[in-house]
Structure formats: structure tokens, C-alpha cells
N, C-alpha and C positions, 0 to 999 in steps of 0.2 A: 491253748493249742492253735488256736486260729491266730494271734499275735507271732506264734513262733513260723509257722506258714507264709504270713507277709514280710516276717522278715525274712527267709530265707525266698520269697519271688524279687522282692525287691536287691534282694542282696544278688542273685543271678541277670535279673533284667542291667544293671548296675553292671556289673563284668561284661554282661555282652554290647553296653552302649560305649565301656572303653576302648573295648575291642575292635569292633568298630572305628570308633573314632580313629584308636592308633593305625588300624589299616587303613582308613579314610588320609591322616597323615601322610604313612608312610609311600602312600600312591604317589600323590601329590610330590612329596620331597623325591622318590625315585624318578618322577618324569624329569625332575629338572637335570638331572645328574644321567641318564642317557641320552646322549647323542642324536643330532637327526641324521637321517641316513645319506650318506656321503652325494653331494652335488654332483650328476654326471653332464656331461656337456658332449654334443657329436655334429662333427665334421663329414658330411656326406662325401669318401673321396670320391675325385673325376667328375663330380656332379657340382651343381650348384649349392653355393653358401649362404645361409644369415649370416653370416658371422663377418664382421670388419675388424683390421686393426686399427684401435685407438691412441694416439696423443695422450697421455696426462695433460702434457703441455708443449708447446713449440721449441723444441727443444731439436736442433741441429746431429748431436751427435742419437738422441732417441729417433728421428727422423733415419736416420740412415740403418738403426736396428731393424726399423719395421720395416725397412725396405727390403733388407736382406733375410727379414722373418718371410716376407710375403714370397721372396725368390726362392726360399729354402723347401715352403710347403708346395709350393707350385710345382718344384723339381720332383718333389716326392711322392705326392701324390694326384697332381692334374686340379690341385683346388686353386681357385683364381682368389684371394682375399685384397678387397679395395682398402687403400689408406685414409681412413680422418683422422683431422684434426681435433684437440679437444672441445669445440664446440658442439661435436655431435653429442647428438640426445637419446634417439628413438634407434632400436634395434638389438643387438647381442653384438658383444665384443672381445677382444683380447687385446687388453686394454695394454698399453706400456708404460711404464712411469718409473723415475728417479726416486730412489731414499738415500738420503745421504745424511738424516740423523745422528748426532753424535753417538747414541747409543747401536748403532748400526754397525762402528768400525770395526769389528773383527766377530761381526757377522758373514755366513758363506756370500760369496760374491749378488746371489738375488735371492727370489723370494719368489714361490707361484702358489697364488690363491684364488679359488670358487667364490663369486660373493650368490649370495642367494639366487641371483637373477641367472644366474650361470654367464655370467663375462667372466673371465678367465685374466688374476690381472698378474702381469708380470713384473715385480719390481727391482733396479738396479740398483745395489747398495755400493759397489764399487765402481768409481770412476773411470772410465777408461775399459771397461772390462765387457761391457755390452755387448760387443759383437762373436767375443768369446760367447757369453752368457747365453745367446740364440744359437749359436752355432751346436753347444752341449745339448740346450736341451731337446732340439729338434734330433739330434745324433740319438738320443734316446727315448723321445719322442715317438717320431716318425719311424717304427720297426714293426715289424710284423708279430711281433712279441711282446711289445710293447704301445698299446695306445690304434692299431688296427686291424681291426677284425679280416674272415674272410668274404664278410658280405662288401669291403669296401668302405666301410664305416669308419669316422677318425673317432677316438674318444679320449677323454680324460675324465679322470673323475678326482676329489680331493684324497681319497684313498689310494689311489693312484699317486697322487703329487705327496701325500706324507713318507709311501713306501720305499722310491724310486728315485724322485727327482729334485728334492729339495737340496738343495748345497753341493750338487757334483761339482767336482774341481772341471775350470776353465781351462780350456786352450783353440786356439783358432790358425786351422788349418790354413795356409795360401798365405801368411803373415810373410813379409820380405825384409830382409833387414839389408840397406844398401849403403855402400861405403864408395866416397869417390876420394879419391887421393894425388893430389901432386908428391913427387917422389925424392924429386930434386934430384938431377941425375950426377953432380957433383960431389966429390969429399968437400967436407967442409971443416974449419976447426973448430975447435972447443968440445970436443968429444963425439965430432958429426957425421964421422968418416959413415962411406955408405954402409958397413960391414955393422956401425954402432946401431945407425937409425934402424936398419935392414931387422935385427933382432928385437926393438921396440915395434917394427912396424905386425909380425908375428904375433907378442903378447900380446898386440891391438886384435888381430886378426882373430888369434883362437880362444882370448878373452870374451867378442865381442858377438862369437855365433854366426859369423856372415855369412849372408846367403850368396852376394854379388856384388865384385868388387870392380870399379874403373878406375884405373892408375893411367898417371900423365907423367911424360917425363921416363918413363920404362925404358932406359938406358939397358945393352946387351947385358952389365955384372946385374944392372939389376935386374933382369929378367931370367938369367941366369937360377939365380936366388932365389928367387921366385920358384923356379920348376922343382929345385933341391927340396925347400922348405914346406910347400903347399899341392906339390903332385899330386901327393897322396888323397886330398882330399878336395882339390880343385881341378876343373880344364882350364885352359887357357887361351883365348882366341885373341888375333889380330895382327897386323903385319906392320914392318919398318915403314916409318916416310920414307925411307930412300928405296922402297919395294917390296914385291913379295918375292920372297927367298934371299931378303940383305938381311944381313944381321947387326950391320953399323946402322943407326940411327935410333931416331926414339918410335917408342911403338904407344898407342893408347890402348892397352891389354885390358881386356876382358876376362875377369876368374870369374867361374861361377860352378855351384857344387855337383860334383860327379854324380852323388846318389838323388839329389832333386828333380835336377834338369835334363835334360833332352835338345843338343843343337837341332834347329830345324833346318835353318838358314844362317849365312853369316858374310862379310866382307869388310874391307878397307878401299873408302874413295880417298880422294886429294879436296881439298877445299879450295879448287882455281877452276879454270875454263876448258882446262884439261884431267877432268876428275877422276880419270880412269887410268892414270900415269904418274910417277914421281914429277910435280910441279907445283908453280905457284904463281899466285894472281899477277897481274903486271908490274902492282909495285910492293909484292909481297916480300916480307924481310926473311921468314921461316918456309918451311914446306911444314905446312898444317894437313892434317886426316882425320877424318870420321872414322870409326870403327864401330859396326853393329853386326847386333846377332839376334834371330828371331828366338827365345825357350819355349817350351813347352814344361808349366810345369808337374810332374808328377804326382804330387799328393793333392790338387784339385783339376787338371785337365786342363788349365787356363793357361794359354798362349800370350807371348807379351813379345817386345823390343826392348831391348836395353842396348841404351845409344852411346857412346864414350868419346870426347875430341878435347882438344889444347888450343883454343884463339891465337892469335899471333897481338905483340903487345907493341911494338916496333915501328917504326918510318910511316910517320902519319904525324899530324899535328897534334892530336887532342887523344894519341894513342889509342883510338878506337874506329877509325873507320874503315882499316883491314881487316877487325876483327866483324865489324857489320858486316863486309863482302863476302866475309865466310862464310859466318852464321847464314847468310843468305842463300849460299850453294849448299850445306848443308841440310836446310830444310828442303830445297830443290831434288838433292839427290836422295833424301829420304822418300819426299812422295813420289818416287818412280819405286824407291822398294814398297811403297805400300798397296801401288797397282800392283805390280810384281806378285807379293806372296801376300797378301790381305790388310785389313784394317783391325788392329789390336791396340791395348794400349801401350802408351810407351813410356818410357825413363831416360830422359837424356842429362848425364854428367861431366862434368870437366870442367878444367881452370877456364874459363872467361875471360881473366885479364882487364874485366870492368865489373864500375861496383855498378849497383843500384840506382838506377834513372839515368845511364848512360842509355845511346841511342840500341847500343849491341842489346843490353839488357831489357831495354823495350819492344824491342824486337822477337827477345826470344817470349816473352809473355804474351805477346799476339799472338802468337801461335801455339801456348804450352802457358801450364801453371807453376808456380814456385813453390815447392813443398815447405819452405822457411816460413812461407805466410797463409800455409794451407792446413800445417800440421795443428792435430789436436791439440797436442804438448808439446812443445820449444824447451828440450832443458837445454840450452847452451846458458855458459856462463858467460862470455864475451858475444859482441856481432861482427868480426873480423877473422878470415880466413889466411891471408897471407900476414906471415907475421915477419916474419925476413933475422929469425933469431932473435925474437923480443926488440929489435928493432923499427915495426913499421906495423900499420892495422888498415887493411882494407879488406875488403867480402869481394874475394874471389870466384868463387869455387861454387857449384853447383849442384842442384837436382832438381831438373825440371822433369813433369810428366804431361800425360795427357790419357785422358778415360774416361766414360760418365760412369762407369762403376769400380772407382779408384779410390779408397778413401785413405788418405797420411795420416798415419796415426801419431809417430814421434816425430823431432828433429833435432839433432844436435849438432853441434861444432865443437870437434873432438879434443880438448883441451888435452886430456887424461893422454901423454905418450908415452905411459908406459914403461915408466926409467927417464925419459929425456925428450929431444925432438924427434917425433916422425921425419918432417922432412921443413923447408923453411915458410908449409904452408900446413896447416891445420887441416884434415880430416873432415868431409860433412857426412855425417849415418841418418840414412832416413829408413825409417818404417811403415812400409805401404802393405796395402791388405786388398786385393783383387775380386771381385765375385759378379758373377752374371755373365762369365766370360768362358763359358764351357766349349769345347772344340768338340 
């Protein structure tokens, strides 16, 4: 009896130590497999911040993200966020940093993760896409709905960034896409007539999205053509060299889109010593004009110039020192519009009629940058703008600006015409992206 006793204590003590145990297990094995409770991280708005944005690393076009990170939160909710460099150490951040891992490529354009410490890191897996990439997430971000409270408080948390904000599709508001064109005001042969080029120059146009076009050489058929073909979805500013209200001559036309923009301001001077009349320098070959227009644009608020003129190439020895006299009254009679109606930035295009380290073209970089040697990405396949019908290569043609919150994103030289030749000069499209410039 007492053997059948111990064994039956032993036999229950025995179940309860398994039991045990496998609960003692199975504790063990379930902590690892729940989660810790999701990172939250808070932005006191209108108040003061811990919080800075960080560098991964020195990095140029990351540099310009955080800038526009720190302009975005600023606008949105009164928080001031300082920029370091990746040397910083000590503090909370929201960190910025490039991935560009093989295993990344058709991965969503970034990436945003809580690390323990709660810095907050942002990562770019697509080149070029950064300032979309800020732009979105702050757009969804930054809402009353999303990410702040009514006490004023900013927050994220990782449950927040797994629900919400990982992989939203990119786009960046205030992007410009700018086209300058000599037109060639002549038929020409071999299939060149202006009626041929006129319908390549179109498939350019509504192929290529433009926001804002400078044409030189705007001959009356072709201006003509112009109002048929692009009324619908362009204005059109600027007047004849030979005056306002001639219809002979050529005009530096300004298109820019109906539904964008807003004329604020706009005119045509003379590039001579009589700049407010049909005229020209003393030993001027052409009647040369500026043509500009103040926008306002509509889908960010931000006010700009966009400048449009034709150098003269003519009676001079080294072919460019009438075109220096210009450029010279040109700048002259720009800074009187800038007393005039304000300081914004600007975009100045047209044929030149000099390449590259002549004195005209030194000239205009004293005073303005060159988006060809500014831009993030250059895809031209050639570096020559006038091509004179596959006959001749020199870099005519222009797009200068001027802005500290201007950043060229593309630049091309428009091979691509579309069926044939645009005109006997190549196309230059730049893509600028404007911000800190709110009216």
C-alpha cells in the first residue's frame, strides 16, 4: 500500500514539475516573439526642440533635403530644427541618410525608422527623389490628423510609420520644367520648312510637360502658330523688336501655363542706350530685347522672373563684344525691375551666340549660375546646341538662374526632335525646384 502511495506522489509531483517547466518554457519562448511597445518620439510645436536634423554623411543633394525638411516643419508648425553634420554625437535626431543597396532597387522610394534611442532615421533609396521624399512625408506628416495633437504636440511613433507612411508615392510640388528654344525664323530645306519643324516643335512641347517656354527668333508665322497650337493651354507674353503693337519683327515670347501661373508684372526693353524704344547700340548689327515677366506660382505661392533675350552675333571682331554691351544693359535694366517690383529668383534664357569662357559668358556667371554645371543630372547626349542641320557644334543656348533656394535638378540638350529638326539649334530643358520663397 505505502509503495502504491509513493508511487502515485511521485507520479503527480512528476506532472506538476513538467508543467511547470513547460510553462516556465513557454513564458520564456512568448517574451521573445512579442513585440516591444511601438517607439514614440514628440516635437513640442511652436516651442522649443531636442531634436536636430542629421547628416548620415556630407552629402550635397542630402544637404539640401534637410534644408527643405527643416523649412517644411518650420512652415508648419513654428519648430526651429538646427542642421548637423554627421559628426554630431550627443542629443535626438532625425537623422537623414542614402540607401542605395543593390537589394533596395524597387524598393518604395525611402524608408522611416524609430531606432531605440528614438532618432527617427530617414532613408533614401532612390536617387534623385529626396526632395519628393520630404516633401510627401511631411504632407502627411504634418496634419492635424496625422502626427499632431490638440495640445500642439508633434509625434510619430513606429506604429504610426508602419500604418501610414512607409512607401507613399513621390511627387514634388513647385518642380519647373523649363525649355529655351531658338526657332529659326526661316524655311529651310530638307524637310525644314517652318510648318515641318512647327509640328516637331509641339510633340516636344506636349511630350515633354512644360511648364515655361523662351523662344528666340519668334518670327510673326511663328508666333502665329504658336497661339493656334498652344492657346489652349499657354499665355503668351512679349512684344516685336520693331515695338509694341508691330507685328513684323521677331519677338523673345514668353509661354507659360494658363492653369499654374499668375502674370504679376511683365515688359520688353531694347538692349542699347535707348532701352525703352526700338533701337540699337552704336555699332549694333540687330535690334536685340529682353523680355521678362514677374509669375506667381500657384501650387506653392512662390514668385520668380523668368528672363528671355537673343545676343546679337555680328560686326565686332571676335563676334562678341556687342553681345557683352548687351548682356550688360540687360543686367542694368533688370536691376531697376528688381527695385521696381522685388527681389525673387530668377531664370534667364536665350541664344548667346557664345560658347563657354567667352567674355559675354563670363559675364553672365558673375552675376547668375549655369544650370548645365549646376544640375544634379545632365542627361544630354551631346555638349553643342547650335547645330546648323548637322553641320556645325557649338553651345549656344542657355539657362541661367539666380536664388539661394534654387536647387536644378535635371539638364538636357534636346536631341530627341520629335520626327526631325526643331529648328537649326537644339532645345535646352532645365528642371528647377523653388522653396523658401513664399509670398
Amino acid at each position: 500500500m505505502e509503495k502504491k502511495v509513493f508511487i502515485l506522489v511521485t507520479f503527480i509531483l512528476s506532472i506538476l514539475l513538467l508543467t511547470v517547466s513547460a510553462l516556465f518554457l513557454y513564458r520564456e519562448y512568448t517574451a521573445e516573439q512579442i513585440p516591444a511597445p511601438p517607439a514614440r518620439t514628440e516635437i513640442v510645436a511652436g516651442g522649443e526642440s531636442s531634436y536636430r536634423i542629421k547628416l548620415a554623411e556630407d552629402d550635397r543633394v542630402c544637404r539640401i533635403a534637410a534644408e527643405y525638411l527643416s523649412y517644411l516643419i518650420k512652415e508648419r508648425t513654428g519648430v526651429s530644427l538646427a542642421l548637423c553634420g554627421p559628426e554630431a554625437e550627443e542629443g535626438r535626431f532625425l537623422l537623414l541618410a542614402l540607401d542605395e543597396a543593390e537589394t533596395q532597387k524597387e524598393a518604395p522610394p525611402y524608408s522611416l525608422t524609430l531606432d531605440p534611442d528614438e532618432n527617427l532615421c530617414l532613408s533614401f533609396r532612390v536617387r534623385g527623389e529626396e526632395l519628393a521624399c520630404v516633401h510627401s512625408l511631411c504632407a502627411q506628416w504634418l496634419t492635424d490628423t496625422c502626427g499632431m495633437e490638440e495640445d500642439g504636440t508633434l509625434w510619430i511613433s513606429q506604429e504610426l510609420i508602419d500604418a501610414q507612411l512607409t512607401g507613399l508615392s513621390c511627387s514634388l510640388p513647385g518642380r519647373l520644367r523649363i525649355l529655351t528654344q531658338n526657332l529659326r525664323k526661316y524655311d529651310d530645306g530638307g524637310g525644314n520648312l517652318i510648318l515641318d519643324r512647327a509640328a516637331r516643335l509641339m510633340r516636344l512641347i506636349r511630350a515633354e510637360s512644360l511648364d515655361l517656354i523662351g523662344t528666340q527668333e519668334t518670327s510673326l508665322d511663328w508666333f502665329n502658330y504658336l497661339n493656334v497650337a498652344l492657346s489652349d493651354q499657354y499665355a503668351f507674353f512679349g512684344s516685336s523688336q520693331n515695338g509694341i503693337g508691330q507685328d513684323s519683327g521677331e519677338r523673345n515670347t514668353i509661354c507659360y501655363r494658363r492653369d499654374r501661373f499668375d502674370l504679376i508684372a511683365g515688359d520688353t526693353f531694347w538692349l542699347s542706350d535707348s532701352s525703352d524704344q526700338p533701337s540699337t547700340l552704336a555699332d549694333g548689327f540687330h535690334r536685340r530685347i529682353c523680355t521678362w515677366v514677374l509669375l506667381k506660382d500657384l501650387e506653392t505661392g512662390s514668385s520668380f522672373y523668368f528672363v528671355n533675350t537673343h545676343l546679337d552675333y555680328e560686326n565686332s571682331e571676335d563676334y562678341g563684344e556687342q553681345a557683352m554691351l548687351q548682356l550688360e544693359v540687360l543686367f542694368a535694366g533688370m536691376d531697376a525691375v528688381y527695385a521696381s517690383h522685388g527681389v525673387y529668383p530668377v531664370f534667364l534664357t536665350g541664344d548667346f551666340n557664345q560658347t563657354p569662357g567667352s567674355k559675354t559668358y563670363d559675364l553672365a556667371l558673375s552675376r547668375m549660375r549655369d544650370t548645365r554645371t549646376d544640375a544634379l543630372v545632365n542627361r544630354s547626349t551631346v555638349d553643342y546646341t547650335f547645330h546648323n542641320y548637322g553641320r556645325s557644334r557649338k553651345l549656344l543656348d542657355y539657362c541661367f538662374y539666380l536664388g539661394d533656394k534654387v536647387l536644378i535638378l535635371d539638364y538636357e540638350i534636346m536631341t530627341n526632335g520629335y520626327g526631325g529638326f526643331v529648328s537649326d539649334h537644339y532645345g535646352v530643358m532645365t528642371d528647377a525646384f523653388l522653396y523658401g520663397f513664399i509670398s
